[in-house]
N, CA, C and O atoms as a GROMACS GRO file, in nm:
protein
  240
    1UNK      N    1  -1.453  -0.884  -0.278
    1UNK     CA    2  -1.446  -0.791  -0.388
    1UNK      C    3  -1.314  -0.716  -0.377
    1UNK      O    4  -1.267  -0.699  -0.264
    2UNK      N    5  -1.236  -0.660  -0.508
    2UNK     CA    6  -1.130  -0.632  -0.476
    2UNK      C    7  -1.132  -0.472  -0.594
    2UNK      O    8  -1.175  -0.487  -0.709
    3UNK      N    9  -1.083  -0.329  -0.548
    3UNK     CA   10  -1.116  -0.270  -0.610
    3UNK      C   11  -0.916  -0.230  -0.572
    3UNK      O   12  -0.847  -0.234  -0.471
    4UNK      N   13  -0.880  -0.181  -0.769
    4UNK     CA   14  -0.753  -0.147  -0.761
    4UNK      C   15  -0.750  -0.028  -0.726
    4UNK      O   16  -0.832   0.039  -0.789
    5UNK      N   17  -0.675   0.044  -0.632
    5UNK     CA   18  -0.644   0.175  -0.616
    5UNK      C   19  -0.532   0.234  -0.723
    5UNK      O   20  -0.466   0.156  -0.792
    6UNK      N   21  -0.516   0.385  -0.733
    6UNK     CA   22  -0.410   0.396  -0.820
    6UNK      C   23  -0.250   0.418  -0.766
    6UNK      O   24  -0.148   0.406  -0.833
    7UNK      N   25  -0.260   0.450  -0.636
    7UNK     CA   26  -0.132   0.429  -0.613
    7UNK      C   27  -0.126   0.312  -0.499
    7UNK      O   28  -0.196   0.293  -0.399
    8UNK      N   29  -0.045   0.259  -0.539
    8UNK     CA   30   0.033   0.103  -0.448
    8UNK      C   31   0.088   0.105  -0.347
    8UNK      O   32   0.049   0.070  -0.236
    9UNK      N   33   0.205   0.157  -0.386
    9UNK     CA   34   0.350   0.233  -0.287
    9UNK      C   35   0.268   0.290  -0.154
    9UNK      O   36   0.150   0.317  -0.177
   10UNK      N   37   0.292   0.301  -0.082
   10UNK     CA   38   0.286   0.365   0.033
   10UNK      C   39   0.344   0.483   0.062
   10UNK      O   40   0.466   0.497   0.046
   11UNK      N   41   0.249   0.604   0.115
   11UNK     CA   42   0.358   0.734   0.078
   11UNK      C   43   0.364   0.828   0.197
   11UNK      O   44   0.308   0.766   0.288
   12UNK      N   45   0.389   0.906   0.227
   12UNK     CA   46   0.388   0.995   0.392
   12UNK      C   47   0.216   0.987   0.416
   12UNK      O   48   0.156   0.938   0.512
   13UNK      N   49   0.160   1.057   0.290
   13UNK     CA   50   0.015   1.082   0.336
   13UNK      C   51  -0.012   0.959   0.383
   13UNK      O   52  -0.086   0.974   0.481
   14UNK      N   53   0.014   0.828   0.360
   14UNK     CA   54  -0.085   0.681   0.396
   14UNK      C   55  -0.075   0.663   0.510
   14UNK      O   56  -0.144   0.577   0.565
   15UNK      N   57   0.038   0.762   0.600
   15UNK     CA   58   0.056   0.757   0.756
   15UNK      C   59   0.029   0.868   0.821
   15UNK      O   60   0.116   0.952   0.845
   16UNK      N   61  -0.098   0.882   0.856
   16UNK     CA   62  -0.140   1.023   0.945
   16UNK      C   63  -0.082   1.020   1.112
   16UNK      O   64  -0.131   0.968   1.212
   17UNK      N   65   0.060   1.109   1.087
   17UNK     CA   66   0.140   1.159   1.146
   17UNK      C   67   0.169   1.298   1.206
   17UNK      O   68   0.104   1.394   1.164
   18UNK      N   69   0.228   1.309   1.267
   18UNK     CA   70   0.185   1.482   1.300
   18UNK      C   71   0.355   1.512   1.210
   18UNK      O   72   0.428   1.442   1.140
   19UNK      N   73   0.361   1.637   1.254
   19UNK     CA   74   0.516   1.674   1.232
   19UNK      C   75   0.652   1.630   1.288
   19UNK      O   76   0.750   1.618   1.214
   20UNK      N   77   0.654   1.614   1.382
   20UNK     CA   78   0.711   1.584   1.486
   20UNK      C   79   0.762   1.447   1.519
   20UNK      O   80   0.864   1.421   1.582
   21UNK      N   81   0.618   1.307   1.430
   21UNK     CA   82   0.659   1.214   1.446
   21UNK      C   83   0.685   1.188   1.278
   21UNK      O   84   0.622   1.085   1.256
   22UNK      N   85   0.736   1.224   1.173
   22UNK     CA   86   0.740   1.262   1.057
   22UNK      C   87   0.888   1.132   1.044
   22UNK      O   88   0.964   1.134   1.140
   23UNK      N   89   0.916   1.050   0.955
   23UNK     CA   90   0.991   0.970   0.910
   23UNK      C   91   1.086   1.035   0.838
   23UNK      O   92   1.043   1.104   0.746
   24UNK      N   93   1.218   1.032   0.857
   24UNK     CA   94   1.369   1.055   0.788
   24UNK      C   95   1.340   0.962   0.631
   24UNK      O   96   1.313   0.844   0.607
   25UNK      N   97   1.364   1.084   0.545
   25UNK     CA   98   1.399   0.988   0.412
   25UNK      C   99   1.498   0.856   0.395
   25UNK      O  100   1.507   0.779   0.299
   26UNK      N  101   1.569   0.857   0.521
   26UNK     CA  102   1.695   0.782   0.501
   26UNK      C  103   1.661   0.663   0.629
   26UNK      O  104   1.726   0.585   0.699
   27UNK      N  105   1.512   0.705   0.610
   27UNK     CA  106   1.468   0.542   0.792
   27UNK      C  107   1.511   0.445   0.686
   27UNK      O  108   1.502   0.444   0.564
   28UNK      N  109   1.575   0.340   0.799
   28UNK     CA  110   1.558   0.209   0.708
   28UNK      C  111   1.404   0.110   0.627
   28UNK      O  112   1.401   0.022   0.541
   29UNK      N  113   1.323   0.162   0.685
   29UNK     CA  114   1.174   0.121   0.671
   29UNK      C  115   1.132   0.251   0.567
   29UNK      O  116   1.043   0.235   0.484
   30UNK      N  117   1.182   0.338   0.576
   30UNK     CA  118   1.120   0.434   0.450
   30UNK      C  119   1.230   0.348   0.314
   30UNK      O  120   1.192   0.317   0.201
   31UNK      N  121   1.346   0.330   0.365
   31UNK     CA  122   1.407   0.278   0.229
   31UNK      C  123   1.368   0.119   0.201
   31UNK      O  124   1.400   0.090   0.086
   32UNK      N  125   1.336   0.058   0.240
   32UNK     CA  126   1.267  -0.108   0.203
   32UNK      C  127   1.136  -0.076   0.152
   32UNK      O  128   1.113  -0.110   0.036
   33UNK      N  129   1.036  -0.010   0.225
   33UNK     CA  130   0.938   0.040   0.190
   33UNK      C  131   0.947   0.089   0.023
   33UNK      O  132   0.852   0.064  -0.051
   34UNK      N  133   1.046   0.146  -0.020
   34UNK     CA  134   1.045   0.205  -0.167
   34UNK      C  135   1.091   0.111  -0.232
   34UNK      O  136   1.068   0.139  -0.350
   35UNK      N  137   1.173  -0.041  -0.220
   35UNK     CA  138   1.269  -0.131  -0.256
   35UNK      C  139   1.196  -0.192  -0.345
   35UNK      O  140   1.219  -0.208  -0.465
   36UNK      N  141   1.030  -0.253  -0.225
   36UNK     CA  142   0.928  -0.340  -0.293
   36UNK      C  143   0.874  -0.344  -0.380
   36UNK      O  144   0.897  -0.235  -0.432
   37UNK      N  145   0.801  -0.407  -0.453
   37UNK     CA  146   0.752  -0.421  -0.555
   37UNK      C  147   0.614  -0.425  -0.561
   37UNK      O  148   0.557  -0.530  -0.591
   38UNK      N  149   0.549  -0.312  -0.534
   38UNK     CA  150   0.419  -0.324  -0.446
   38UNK      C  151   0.327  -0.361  -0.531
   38UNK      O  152   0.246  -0.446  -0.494
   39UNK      N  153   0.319  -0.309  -0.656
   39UNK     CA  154   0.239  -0.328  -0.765
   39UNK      C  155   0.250  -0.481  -0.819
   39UNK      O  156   0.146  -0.513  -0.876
   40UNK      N  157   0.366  -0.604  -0.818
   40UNK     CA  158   0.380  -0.719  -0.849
   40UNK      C  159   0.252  -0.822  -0.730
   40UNK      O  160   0.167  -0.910  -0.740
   41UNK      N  161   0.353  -0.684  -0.562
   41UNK     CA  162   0.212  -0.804  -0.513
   41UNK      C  163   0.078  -0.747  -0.491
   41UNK      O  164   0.014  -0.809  -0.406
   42UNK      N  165   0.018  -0.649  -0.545
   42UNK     CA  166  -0.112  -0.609  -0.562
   42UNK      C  167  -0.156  -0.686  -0.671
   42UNK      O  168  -0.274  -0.717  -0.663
   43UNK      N  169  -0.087  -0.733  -0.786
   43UNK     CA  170  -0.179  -0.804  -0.887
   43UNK      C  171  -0.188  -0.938  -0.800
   43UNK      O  172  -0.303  -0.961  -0.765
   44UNK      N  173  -0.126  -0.999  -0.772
   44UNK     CA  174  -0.109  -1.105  -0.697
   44UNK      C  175  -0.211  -1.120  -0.566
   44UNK      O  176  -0.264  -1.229  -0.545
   45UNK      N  177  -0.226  -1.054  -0.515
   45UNK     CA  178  -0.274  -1.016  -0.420
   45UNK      C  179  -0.460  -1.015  -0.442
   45UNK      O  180  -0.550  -1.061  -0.371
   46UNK      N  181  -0.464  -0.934  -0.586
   46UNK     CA  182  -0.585  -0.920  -0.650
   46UNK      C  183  -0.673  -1.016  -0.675
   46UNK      O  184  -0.794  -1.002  -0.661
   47UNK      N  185  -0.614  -1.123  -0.714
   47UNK     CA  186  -0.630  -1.297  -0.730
   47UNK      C  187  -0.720  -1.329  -0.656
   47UNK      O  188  -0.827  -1.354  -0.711
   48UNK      N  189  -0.712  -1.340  -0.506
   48UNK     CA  190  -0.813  -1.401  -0.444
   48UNK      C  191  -0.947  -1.311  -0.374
   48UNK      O  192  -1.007  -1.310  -0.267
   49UNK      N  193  -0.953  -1.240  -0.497
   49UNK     CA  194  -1.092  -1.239  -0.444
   49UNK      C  195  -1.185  -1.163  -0.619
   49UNK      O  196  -1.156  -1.130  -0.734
   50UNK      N  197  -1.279  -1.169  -0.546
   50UNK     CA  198  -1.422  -1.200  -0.690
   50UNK      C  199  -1.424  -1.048  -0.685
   50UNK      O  200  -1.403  -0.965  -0.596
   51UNK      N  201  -1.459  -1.044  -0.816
   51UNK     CA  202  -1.495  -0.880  -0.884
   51UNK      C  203  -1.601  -0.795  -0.827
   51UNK      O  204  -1.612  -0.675  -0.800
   52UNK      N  205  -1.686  -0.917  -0.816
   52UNK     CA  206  -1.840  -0.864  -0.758
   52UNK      C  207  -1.907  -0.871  -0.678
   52UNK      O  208  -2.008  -0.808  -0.644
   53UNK      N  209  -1.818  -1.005  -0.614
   53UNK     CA  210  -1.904  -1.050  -0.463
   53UNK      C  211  -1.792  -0.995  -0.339
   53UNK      O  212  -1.678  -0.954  -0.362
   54UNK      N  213  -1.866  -1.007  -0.190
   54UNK     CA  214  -1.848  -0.933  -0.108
   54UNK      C  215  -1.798  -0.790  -0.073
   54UNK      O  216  -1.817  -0.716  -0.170
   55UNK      N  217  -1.733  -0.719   0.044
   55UNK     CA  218  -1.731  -0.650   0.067
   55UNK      C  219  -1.598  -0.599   0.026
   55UNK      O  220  -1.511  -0.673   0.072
   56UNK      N  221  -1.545  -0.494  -0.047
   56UNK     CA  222  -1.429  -0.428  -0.078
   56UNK      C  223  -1.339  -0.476   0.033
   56UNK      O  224  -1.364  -0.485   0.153
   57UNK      N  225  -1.211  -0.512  -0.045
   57UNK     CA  226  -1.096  -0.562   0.031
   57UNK      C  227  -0.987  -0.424   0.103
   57UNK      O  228  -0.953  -0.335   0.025
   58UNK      N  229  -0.968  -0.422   0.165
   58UNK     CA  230  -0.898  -0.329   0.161
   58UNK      C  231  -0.707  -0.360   0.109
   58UNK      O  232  -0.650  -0.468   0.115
   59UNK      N  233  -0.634  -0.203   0.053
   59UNK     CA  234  -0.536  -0.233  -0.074
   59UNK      C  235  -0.404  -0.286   0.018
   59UNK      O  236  -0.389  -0.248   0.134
   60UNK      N  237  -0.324  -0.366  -0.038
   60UNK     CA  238  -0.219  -0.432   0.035
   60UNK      C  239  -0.137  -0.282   0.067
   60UNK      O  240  -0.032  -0.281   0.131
   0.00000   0.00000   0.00000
């Protein structure tokens, strides 16, 4: 089963971090991270699996 969330992107909150270990706007992985196209491969992604059967997928 595949349920769409509303946000895609990946964002500070999706990484429970303290302060301290907190990511530079300018990491190279915070900037690829924003590059992607997260929403192209969430539909994509969405594909293989059934509306109604099994257990919630968790979101790419």
């Amino acid at each position: 089963m595949y349920r769409k969330e509303k946000e895609t992107a990946p964002s500070k909150k999706t990484f429970a971090l303290s302060p301290e270990w907190e990511l530079c706007e300018d990491n190279r992985w915070v900037v690829m991270a924003r590059l992607i196209p997260w929403s192209e491969f969430e539909e994509e992604y969405a594909l293989y699996f059934s509306e109604s059967m099994g257990a919630p997928a968790s979101p790419i």
